[in-house]
C-alpha positions as CSV (number, residue, x, y, z in Angstrom):
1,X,-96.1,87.8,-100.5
2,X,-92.3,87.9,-99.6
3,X,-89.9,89.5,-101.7
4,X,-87.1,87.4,-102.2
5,X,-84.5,89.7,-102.9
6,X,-85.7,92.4,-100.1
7,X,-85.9,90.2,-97.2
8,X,-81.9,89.0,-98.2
9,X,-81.1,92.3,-97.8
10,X,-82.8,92.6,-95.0
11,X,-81.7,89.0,-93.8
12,X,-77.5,89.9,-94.0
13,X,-77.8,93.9,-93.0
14,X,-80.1,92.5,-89.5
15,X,-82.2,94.9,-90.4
16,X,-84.3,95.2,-87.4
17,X,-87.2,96.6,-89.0
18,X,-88.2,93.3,-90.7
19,X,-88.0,91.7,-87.6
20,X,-91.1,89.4,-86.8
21,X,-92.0,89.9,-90.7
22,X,-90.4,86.9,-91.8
23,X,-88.5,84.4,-91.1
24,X,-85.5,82.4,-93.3
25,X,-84.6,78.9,-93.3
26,X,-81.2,77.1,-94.3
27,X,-81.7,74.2,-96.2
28,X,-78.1,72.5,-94.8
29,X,-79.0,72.9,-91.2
30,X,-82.7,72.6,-91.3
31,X,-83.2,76.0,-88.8
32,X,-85.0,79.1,-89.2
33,X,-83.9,82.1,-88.0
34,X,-85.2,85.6,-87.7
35,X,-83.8,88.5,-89.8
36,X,-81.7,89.9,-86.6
37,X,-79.7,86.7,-86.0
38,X,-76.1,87.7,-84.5
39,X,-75.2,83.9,-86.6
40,X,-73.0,84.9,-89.5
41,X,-75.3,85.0,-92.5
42,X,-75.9,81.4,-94.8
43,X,-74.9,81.4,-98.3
44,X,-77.9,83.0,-99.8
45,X,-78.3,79.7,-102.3
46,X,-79.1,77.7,-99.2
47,X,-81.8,80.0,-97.4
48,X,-85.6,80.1,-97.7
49,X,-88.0,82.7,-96.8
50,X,-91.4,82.4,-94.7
51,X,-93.6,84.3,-93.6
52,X,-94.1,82.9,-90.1
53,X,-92.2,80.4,-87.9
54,X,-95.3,77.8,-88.0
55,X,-94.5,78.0,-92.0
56,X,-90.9,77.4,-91.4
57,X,-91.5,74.5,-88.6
58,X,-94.4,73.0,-91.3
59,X,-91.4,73.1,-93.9
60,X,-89.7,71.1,-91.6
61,X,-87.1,74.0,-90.1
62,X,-86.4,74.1,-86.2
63,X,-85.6,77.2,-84.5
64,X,-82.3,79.0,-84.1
65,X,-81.4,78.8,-80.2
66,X,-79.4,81.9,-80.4
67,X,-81.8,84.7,-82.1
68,X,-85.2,82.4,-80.5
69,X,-87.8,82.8,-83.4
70,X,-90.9,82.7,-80.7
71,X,-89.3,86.0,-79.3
72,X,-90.0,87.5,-82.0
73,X,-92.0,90.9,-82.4
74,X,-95.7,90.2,-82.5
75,X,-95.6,86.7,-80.9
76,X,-97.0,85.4,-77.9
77,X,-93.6,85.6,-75.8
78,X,-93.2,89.3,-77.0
79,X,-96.2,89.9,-76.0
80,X,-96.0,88.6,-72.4
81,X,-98.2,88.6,-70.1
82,X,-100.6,90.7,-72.7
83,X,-101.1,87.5,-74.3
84,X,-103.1,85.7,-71.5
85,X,-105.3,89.2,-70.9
86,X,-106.1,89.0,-74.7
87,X,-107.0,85.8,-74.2
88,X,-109.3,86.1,-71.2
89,X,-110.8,89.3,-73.5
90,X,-112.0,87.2,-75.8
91,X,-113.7,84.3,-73.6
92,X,-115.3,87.2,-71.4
93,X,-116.9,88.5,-74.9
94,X,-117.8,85.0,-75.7
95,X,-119.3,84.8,-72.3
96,X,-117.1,82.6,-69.8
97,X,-117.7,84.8,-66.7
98,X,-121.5,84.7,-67.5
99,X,-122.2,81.6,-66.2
100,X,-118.8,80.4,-65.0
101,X,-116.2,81.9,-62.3
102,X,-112.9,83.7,-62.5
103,X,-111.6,80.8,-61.0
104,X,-112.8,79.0,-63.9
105,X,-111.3,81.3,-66.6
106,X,-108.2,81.6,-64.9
107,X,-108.0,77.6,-65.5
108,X,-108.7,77.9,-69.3
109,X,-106.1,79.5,-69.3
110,X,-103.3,77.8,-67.1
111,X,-102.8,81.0,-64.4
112,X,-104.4,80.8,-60.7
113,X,-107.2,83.1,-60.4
114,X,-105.4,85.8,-58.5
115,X,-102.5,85.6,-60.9
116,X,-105.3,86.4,-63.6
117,X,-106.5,89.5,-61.2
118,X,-103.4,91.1,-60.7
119,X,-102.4,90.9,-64.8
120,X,-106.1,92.7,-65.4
121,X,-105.1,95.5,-62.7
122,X,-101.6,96.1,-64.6
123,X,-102.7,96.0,-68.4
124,X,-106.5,97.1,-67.8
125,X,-107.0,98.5,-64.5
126,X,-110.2,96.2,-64.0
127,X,-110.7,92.9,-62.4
128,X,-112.1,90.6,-64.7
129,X,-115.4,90.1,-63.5
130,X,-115.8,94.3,-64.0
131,X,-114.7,93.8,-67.5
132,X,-117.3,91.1,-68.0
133,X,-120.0,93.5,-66.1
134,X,-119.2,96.2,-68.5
135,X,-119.3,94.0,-71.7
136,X,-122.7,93.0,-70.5
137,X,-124.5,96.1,-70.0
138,X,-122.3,97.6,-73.3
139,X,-124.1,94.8,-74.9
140,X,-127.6,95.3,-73.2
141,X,-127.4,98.8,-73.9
142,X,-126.7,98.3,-77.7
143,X,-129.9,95.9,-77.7
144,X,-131.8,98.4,-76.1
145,X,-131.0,100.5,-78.7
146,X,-131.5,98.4,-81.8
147,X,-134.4,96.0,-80.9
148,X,-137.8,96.2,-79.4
149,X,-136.9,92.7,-77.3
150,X,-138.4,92.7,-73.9
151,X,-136.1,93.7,-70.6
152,X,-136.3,90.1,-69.8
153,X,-135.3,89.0,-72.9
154,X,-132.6,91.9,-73.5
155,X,-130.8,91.0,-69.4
156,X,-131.0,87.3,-70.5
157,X,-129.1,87.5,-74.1
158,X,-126.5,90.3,-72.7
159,X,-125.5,87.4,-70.0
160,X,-127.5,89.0,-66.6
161,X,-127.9,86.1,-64.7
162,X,-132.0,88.3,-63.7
163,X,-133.5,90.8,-64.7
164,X,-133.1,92.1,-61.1
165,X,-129.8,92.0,-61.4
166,X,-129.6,93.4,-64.6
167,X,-131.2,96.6,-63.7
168,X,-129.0,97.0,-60.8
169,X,-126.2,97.0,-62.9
170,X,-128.0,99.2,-65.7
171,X,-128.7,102.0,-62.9
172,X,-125.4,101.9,-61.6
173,X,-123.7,102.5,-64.5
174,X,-125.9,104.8,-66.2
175,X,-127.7,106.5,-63.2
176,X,-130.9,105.6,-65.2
177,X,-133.0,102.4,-65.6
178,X,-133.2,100.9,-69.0
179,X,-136.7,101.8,-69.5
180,X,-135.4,105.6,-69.4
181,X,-133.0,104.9,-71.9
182,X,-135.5,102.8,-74.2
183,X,-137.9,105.8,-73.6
184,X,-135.7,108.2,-74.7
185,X,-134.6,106.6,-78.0
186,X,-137.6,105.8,-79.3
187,X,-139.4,107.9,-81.4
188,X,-141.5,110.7,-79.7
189,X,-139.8,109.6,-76.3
């Protein structure tokens, strides 16, 4: 919860540490602005606080075009281009480079598929099809660790498209083929 009288004083000194925290609104002009606004400061009778600019905008606030609210700290613009590798993170987890294409992903998310390639070499150092190859065996190798699942089954639920291919993968990252690995966990192996 927001503490009224905290985020004033936070609101009229610009205090940049609150920046991105919250967000006030001015009932006469109906915008929201973020703590750090170079604006001179509303009467304090005639501001509301929020906790996020989608609360603000819901209240019925637009944003301030001199301090831009979706600059703030922690948003998607402050972000950058960060945003868009996060993103692609989370569909490779979910699987969109098992069966699809980077070309594909890239569309998902509204960037050309070398575009995509050269924001994975700058934030991750990995193309995005080695970042879904190493989510895949990270996950094969975790199954082969918990469950007694069969190598077919275990390369088909990681995302290996065969179980050829999935012990390809397995030996070159590991120098060992999964059944070593199973061997050696279980017990007596």
């Amino acid at each position: 919860m927001l503490d009224a009288e905290e985020c004033e004083r936070a609101r009229v000194g610009r205090d940049r540490r609150y920046d991105g925290r919250f967000f006030s609104g001015v009932r006469t002009t109906k915008i929201y602005c973020r703590p750090v606004c170079p604006v001179r400061p509303a009467r304090a009778s005639n501001v509301m606080f929020y906790p996020s600019a989608a609360a603000a905008e819901a209240a019925g606030f637009r944003p301030c075009l001199r301090c831009r609210p979706e600059t703030a700290p922690f948003s998607p613009a402050w972000k950058g281009t960060r945003t868009t590798v996060e993103r692609a993170l989370r569909l490779i987890e979910d699987g969109a480079l098992d069966d699809g294409t980077v070309a594909g992903l890239a569309d998902r998310l509204g960037v050309g598929a070398r575009h995509l390639g050269r924001l994975f070499q700058r934030h991750l150092g990995a193309s995005p099809v080695q970042v879904a190859q190493t989510a895949r065996v990270q996950r094969a190798k975790r199954l082969l660790d918990e469950t007694k699942l069969p190598m077919a089954e275990i390369a088909a639920r990681a995302g290996f498209g065969s179980l050829r291919r999935f012990n390809t993968v397995f030996v070159q990252v590991y120098r060992c083929p999964p059944s070593a690995i199973r061997r050696a966990s279980s017990p007596g192996g």
